[in-house]
N, CA and C atoms as a LAMMPS dump frame, in Angstrom:
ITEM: TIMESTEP
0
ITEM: NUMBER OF ATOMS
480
ITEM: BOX BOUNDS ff ff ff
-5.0000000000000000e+02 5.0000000000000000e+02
-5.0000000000000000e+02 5.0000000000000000e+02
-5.0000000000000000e+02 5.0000000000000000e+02
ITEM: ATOMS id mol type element x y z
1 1 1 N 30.212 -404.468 -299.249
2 1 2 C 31.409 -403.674 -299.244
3 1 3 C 31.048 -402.19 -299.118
4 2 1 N 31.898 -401.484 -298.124
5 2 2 C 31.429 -400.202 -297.97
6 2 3 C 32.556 -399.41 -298.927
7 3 1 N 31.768 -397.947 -299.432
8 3 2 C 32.474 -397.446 -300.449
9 3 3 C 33.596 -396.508 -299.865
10 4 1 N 34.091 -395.795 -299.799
11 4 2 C 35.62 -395.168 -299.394
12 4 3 C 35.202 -393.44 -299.989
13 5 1 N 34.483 -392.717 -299.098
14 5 2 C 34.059 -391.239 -299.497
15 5 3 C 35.546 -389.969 -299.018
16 6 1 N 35.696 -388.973 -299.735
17 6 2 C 36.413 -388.436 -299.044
18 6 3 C 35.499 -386.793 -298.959
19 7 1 N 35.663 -385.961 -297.924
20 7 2 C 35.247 -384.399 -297.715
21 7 3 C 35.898 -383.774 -297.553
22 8 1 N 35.963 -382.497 -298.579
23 8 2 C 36.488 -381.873 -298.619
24 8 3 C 35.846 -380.47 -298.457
25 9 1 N 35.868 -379.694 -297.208
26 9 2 C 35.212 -378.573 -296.852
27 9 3 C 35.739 -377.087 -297.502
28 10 1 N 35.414 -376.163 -298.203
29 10 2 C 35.99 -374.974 -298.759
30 10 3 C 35.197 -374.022 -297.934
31 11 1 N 35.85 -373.593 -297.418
32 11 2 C 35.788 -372.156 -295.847
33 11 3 C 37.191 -371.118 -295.649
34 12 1 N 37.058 -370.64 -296.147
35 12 2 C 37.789 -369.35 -295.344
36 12 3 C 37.957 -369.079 -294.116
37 13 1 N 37.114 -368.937 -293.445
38 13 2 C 36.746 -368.772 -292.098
39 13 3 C 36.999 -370.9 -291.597
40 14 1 N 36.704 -371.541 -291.576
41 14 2 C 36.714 -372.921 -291.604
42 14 3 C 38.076 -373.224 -291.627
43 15 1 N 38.916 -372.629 -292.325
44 15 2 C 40.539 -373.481 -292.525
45 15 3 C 40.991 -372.455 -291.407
46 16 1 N 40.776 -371.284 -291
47 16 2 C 41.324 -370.631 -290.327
48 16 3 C 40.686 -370.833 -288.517
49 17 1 N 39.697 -371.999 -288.056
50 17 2 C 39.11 -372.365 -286.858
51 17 3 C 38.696 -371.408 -286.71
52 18 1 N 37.799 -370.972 -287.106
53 18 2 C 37.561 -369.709 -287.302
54 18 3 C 35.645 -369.961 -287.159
55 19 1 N 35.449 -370.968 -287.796
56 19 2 C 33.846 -371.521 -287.892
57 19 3 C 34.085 -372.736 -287.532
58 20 1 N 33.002 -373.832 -287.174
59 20 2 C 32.805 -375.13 -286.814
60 20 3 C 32.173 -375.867 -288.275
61 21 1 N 33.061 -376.922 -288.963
62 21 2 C 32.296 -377.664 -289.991
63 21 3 C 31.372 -378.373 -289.93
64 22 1 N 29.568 -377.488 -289.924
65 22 2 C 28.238 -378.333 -289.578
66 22 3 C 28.493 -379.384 -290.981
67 23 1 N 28.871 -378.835 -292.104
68 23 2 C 28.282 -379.373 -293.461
69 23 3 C 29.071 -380.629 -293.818
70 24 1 N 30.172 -380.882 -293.236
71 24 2 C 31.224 -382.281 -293.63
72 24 3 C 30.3 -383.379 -292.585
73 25 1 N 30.185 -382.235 -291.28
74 25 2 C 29.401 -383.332 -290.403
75 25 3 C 27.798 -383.905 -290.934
76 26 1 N 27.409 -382.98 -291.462
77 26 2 C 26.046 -383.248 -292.32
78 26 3 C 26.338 -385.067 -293.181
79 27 1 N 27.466 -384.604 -293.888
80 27 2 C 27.596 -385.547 -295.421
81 27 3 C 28.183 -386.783 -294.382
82 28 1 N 28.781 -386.582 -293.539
83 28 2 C 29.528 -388.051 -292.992
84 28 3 C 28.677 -388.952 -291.986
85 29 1 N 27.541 -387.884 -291.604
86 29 2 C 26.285 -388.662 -290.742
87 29 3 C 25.39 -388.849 -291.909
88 30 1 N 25.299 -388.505 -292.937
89 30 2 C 24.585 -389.401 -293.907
90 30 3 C 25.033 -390.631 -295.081
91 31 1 N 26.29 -390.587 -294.531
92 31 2 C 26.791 -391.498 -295.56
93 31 3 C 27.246 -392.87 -294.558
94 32 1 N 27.309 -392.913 -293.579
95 32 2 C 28.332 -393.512 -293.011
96 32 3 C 27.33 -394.83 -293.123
97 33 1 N 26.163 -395.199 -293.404
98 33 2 C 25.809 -396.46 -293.097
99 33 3 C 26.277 -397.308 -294.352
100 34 1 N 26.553 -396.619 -295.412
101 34 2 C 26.926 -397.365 -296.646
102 34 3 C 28.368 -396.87 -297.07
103 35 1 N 29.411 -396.24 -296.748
104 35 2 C 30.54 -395.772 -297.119
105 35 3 C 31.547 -395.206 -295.628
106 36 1 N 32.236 -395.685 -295.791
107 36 2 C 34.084 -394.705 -294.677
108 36 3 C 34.355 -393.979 -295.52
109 37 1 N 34.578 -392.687 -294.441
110 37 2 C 35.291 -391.373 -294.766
111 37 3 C 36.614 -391.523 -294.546
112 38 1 N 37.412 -391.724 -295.537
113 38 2 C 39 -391.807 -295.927
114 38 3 C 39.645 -390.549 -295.655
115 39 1 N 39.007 -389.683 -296.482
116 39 2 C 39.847 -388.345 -296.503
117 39 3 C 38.684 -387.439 -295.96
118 40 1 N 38.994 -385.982 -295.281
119 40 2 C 38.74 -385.315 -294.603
120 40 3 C 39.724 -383.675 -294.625
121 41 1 N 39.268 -383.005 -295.461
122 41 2 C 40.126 -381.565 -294.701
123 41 3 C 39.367 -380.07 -295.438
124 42 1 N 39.625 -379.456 -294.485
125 42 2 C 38.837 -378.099 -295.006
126 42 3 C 39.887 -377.452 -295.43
127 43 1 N 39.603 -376.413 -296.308
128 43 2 C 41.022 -375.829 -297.23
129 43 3 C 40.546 -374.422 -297.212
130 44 1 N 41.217 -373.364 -297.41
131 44 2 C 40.106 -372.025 -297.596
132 44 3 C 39.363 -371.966 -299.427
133 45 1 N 38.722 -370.704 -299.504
134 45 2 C 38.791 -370.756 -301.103
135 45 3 C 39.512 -370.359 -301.857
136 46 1 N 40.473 -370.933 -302.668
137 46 2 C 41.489 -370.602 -303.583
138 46 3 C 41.565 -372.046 -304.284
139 47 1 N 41.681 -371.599 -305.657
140 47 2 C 41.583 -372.536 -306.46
141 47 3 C 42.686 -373.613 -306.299
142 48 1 N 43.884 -373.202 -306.379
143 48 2 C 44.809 -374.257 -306.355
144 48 3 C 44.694 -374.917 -304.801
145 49 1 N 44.262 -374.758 -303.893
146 49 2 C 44.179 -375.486 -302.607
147 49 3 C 43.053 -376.336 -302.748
148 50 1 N 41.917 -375.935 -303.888
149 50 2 C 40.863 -377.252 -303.98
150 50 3 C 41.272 -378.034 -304.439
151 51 1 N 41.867 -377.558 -305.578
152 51 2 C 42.377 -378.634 -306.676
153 51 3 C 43.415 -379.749 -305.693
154 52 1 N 44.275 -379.364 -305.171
155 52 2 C 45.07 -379.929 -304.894
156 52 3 C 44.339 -381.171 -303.553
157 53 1 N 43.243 -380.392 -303.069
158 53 2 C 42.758 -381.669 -301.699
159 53 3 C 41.9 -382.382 -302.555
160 54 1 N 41.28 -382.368 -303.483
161 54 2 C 40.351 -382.789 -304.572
162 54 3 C 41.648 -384.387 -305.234
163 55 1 N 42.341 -383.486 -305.613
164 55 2 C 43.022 -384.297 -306.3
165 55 3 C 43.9 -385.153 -305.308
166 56 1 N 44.24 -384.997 -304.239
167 56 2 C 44.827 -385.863 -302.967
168 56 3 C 43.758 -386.971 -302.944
169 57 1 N 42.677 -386.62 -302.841
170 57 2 C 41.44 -387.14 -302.528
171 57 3 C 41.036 -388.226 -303.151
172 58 1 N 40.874 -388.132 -304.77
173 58 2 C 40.857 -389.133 -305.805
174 58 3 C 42.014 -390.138 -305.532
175 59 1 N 42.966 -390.067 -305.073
176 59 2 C 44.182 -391.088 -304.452
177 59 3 C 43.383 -392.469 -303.776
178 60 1 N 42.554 -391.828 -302.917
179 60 2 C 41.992 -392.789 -301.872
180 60 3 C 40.452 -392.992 -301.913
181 61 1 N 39.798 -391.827 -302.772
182 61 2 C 38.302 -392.314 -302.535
183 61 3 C 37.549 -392.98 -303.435
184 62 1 N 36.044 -393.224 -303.718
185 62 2 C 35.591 -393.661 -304.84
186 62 3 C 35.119 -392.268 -304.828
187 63 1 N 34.372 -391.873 -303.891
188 63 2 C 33.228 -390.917 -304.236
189 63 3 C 34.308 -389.162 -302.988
190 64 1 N 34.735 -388.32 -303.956
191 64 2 C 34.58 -387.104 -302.975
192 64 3 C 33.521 -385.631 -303.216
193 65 1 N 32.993 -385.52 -302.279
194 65 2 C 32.276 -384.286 -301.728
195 65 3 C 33.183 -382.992 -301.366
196 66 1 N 32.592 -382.263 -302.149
197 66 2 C 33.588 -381.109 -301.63
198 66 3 C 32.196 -379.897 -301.174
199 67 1 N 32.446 -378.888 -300.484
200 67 2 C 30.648 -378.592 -299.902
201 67 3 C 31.339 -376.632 -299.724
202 68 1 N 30.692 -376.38 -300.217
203 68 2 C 31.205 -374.691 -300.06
204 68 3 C 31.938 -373.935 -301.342
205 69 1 N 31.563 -373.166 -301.439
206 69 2 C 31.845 -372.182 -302.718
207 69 3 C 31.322 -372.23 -303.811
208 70 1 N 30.311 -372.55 -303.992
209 70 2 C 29.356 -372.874 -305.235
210 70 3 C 28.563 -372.041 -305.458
211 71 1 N 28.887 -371.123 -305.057
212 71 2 C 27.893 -369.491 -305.304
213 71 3 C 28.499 -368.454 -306.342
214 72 1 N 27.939 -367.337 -305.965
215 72 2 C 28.299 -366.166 -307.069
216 72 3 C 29.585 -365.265 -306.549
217 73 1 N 29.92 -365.056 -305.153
218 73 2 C 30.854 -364.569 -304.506
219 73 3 C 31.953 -364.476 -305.497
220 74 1 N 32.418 -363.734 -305.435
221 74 2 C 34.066 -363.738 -305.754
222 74 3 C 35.403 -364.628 -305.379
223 75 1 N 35.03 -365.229 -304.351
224 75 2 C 35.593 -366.345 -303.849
225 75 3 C 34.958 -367.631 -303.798
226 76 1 N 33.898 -367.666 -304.388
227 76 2 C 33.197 -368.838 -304.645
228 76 3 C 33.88 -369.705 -305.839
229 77 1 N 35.145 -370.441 -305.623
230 77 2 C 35.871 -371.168 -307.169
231 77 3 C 36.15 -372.4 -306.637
232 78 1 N 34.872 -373.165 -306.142
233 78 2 C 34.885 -374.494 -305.857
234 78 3 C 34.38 -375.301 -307.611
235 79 1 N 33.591 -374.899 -308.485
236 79 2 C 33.177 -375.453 -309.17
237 79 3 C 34.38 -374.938 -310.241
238 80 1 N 34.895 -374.25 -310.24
239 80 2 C 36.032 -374.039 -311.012
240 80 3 C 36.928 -374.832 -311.252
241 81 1 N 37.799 -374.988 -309.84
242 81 2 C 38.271 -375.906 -309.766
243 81 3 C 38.331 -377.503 -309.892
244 82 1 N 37.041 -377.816 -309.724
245 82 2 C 36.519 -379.132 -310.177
246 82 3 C 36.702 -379.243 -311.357
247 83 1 N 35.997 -378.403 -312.429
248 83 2 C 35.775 -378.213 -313.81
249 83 3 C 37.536 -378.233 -314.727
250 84 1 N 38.662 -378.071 -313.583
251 84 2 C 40.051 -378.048 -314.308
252 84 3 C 40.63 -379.214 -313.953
253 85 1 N 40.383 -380.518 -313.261
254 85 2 C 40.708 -381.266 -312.994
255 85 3 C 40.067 -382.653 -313.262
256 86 1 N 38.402 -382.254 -313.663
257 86 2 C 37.443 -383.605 -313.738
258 86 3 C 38.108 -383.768 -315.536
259 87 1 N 37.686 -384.943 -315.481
260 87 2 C 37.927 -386.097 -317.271
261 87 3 C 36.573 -385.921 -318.036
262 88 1 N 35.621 -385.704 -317.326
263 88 2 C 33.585 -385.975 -317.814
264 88 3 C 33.145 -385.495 -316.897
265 89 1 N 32.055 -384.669 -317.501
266 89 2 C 31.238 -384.12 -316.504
267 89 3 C 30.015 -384.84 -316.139
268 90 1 N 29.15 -384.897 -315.126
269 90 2 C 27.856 -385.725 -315.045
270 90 3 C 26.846 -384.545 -314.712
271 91 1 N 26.36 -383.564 -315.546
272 91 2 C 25.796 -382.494 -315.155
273 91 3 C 24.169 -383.219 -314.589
274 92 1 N 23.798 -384.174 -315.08
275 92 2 C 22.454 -384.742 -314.209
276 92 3 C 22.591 -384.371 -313.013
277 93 1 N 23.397 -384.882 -312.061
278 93 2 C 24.108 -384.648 -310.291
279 93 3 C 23.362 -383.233 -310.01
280 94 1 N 23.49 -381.823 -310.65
281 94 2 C 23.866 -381.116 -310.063
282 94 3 C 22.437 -380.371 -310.596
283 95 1 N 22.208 -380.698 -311.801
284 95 2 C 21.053 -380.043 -312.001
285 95 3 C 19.903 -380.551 -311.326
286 96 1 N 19.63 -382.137 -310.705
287 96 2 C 18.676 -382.457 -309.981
288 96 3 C 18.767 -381.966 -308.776
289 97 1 N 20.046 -381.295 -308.078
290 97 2 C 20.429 -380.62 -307.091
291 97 3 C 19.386 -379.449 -306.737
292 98 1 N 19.56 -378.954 -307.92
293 98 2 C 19.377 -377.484 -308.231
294 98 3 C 17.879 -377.391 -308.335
295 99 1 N 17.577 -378.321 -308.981
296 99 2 C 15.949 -378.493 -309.558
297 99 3 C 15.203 -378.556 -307.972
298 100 1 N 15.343 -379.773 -306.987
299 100 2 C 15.035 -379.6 -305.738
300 100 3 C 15.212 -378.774 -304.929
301 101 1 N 16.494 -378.641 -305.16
302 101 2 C 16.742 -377.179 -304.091
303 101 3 C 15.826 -375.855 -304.573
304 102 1 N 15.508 -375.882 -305.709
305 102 2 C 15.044 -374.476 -306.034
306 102 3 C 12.935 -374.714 -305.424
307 103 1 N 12.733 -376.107 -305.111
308 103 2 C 11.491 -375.815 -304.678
309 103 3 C 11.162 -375.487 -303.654
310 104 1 N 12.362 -375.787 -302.71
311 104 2 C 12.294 -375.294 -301.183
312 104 3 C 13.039 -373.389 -301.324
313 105 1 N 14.258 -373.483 -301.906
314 105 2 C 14.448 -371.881 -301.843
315 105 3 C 14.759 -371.518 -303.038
316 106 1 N 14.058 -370.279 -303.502
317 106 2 C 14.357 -370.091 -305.078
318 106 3 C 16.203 -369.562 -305.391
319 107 1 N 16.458 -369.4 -304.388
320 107 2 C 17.775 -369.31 -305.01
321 107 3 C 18.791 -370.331 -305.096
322 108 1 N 18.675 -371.518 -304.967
323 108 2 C 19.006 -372.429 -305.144
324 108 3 C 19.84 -372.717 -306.55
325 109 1 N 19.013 -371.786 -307.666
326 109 2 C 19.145 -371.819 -309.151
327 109 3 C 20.633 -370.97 -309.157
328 110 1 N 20.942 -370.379 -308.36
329 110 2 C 22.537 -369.839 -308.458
330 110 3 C 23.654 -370.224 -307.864
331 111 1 N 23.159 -371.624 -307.427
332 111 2 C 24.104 -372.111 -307.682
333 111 3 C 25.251 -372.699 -308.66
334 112 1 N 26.181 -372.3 -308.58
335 112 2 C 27.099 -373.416 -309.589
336 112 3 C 28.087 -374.446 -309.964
337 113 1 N 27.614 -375.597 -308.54
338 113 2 C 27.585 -376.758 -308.312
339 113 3 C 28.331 -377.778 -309.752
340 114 1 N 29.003 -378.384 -309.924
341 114 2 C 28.772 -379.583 -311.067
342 114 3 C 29.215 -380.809 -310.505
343 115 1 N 29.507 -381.565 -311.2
344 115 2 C 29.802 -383.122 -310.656
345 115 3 C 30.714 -383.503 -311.632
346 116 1 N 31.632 -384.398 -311.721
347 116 2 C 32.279 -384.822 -312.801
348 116 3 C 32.975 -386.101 -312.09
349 117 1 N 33.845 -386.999 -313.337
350 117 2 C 34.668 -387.805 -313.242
351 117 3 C 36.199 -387.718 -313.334
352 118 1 N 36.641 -387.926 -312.294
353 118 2 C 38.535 -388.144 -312.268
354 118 3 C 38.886 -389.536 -312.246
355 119 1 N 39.13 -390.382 -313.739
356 119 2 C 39.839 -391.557 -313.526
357 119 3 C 38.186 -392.641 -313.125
358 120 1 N 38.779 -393.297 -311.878
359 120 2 C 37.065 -394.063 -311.235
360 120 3 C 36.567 -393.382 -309.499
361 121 1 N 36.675 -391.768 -310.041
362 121 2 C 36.344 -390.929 -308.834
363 121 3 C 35.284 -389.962 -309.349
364 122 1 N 34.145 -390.541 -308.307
365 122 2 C 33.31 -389.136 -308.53
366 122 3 C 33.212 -388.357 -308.029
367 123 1 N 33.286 -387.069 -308.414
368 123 2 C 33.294 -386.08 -307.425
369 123 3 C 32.296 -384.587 -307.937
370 124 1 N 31.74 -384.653 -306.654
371 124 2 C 30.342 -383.699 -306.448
372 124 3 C 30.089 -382.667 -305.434
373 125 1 N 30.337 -381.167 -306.214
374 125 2 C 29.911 -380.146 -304.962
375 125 3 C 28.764 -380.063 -304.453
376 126 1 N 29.016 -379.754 -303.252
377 126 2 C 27.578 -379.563 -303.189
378 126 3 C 28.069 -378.063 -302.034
379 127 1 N 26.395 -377.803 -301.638
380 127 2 C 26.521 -376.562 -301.144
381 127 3 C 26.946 -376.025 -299.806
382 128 1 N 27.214 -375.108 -299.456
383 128 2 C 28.084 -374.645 -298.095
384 128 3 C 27.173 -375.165 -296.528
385 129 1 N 25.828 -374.555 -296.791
386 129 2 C 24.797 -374.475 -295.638
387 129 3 C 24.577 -376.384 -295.08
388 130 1 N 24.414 -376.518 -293.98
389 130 2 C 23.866 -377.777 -293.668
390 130 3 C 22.772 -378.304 -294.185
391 131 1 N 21.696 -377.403 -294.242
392 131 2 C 20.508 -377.481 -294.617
393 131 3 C 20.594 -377.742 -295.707
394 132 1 N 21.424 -376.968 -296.724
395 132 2 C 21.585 -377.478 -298.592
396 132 3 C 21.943 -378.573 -298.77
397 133 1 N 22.654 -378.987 -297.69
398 133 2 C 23.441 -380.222 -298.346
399 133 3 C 23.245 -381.448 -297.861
400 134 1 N 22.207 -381.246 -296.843
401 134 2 C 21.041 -382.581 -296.552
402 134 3 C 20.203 -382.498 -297.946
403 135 1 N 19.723 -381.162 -298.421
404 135 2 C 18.859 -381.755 -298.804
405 135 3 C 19.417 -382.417 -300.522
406 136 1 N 20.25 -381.711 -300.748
407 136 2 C 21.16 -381.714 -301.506
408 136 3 C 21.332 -383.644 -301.74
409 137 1 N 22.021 -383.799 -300.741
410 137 2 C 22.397 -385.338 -300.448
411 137 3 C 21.107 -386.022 -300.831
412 138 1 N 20.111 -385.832 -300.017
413 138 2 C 18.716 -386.77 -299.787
414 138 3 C 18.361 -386.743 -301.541
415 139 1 N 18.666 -385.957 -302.612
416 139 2 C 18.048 -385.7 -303.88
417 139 3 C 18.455 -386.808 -305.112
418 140 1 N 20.285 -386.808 -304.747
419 140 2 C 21.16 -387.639 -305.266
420 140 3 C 21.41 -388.942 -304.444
421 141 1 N 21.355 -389.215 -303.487
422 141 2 C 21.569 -390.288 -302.664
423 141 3 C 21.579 -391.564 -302.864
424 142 1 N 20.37 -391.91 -303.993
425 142 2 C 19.881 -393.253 -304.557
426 142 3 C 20.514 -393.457 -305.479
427 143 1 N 21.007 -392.379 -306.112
428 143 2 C 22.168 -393.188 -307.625
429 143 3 C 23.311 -393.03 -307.103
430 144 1 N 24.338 -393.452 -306.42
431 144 2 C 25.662 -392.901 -305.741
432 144 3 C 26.394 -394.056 -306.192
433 145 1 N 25.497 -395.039 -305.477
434 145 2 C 26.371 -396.635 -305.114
435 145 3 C 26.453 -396.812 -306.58
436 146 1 N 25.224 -396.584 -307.674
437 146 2 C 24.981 -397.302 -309.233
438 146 3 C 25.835 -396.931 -309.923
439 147 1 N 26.256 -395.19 -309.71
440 147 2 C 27.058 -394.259 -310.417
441 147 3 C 29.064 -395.115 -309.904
442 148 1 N 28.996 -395.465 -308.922
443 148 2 C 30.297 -396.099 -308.464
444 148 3 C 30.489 -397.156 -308.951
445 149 1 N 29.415 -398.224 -308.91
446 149 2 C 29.961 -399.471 -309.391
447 149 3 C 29.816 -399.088 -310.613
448 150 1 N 29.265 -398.376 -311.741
449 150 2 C 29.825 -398.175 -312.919
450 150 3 C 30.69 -397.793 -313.158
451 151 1 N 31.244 -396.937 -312.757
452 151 2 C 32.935 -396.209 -312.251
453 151 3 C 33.957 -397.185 -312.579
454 152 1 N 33.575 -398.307 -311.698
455 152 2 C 34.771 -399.623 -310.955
456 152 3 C 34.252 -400.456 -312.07
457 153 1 N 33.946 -400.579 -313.296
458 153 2 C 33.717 -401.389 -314.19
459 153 3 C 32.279 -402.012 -313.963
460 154 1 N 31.704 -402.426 -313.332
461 154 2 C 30.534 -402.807 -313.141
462 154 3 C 29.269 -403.387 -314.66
463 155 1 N 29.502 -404.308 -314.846
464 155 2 C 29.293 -404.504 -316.417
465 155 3 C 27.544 -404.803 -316.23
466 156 1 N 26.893 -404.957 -315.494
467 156 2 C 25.678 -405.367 -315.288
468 156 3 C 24.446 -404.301 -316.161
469 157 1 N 23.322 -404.675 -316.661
470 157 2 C 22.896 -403.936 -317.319
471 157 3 C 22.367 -402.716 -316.671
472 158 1 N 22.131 -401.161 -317.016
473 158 2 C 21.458 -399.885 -316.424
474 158 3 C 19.868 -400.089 -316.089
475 159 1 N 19.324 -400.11 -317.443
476 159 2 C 17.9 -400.249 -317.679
477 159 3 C 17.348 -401.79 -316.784
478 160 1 N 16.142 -401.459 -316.163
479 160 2 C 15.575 -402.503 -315.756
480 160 3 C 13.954 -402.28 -316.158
């Protein structure tokens, strides 16, 4: 069974056709052999427009990605918004993010990325650049499906 992902792109420049979305295309050519992309839309940055495609999103997905604004900018309130809408946070996600990302570029560490739970939706920023969010993806990639079917009840034991 394939899992049901949704992307959600935060761009300024992006909601306005203004830029081309490399980074949704990044996450949907790496996901697609194990999950369909349900939902899809770039929003600019403003909090209530994440919240609101975030939360559209959890409607239909198991797992949504949202990719942009996770920085220090002033308009960077992608993790904000997550943080007013998630039930639990899964800060593991974001700090192994961070931990990898920071060996390839040291600024990696400013990011402020989190991950959390809505209901049986996970949802995980990740970063604006293509490049972050391959590698980003490639870091977390292996616990996605484990983290979902625990989500969806999945009673089977963790530890092996």
């Amino acid at each position: 069974m394939k899992y049901k992902v949704a992307i959600i792109t935060v761009s300024d420049k992006g909601s306005k056709g203004e830029r081309q979305d490399m980074s949704g295309k990044v996450i949907e050519e790496m996901v697609h052999s194990w999950a369909d992309v349900v939902f899809y839309k770039i929003v600019p940055d403003e909090k209530e427009e994440i919240k609101k495609a975030i939360l559209e999103a959890t409607t239909q997905a198991d797992l949504v990605f949202t990719n942009g604004g996770t920085g220090l900018h002033p308009r960077d309130v992608t993790p904000d918004a997550t943080r007013e809408i998630i039930e639990k946070e899964v800060p593991g996600i974001a700090e192994a993010m961070r931990w990898e990302g920071y060996k390839k570029t040291k600024t990696a560490i400013l990011s402020r990325a989190i991950a959390g739970i809505r209901e049986k939706t996970l949802i995980i920023n990740l970063p604006g650049s293509p490049k972050a969010v391959r590698e980003s993806l490639q870091t977390i990639m292996d616990a996605l499906a484990h983290a979902i079917d625990k989500l969806k009840g999945d009673p089977s034991e963790c530890g092996r």
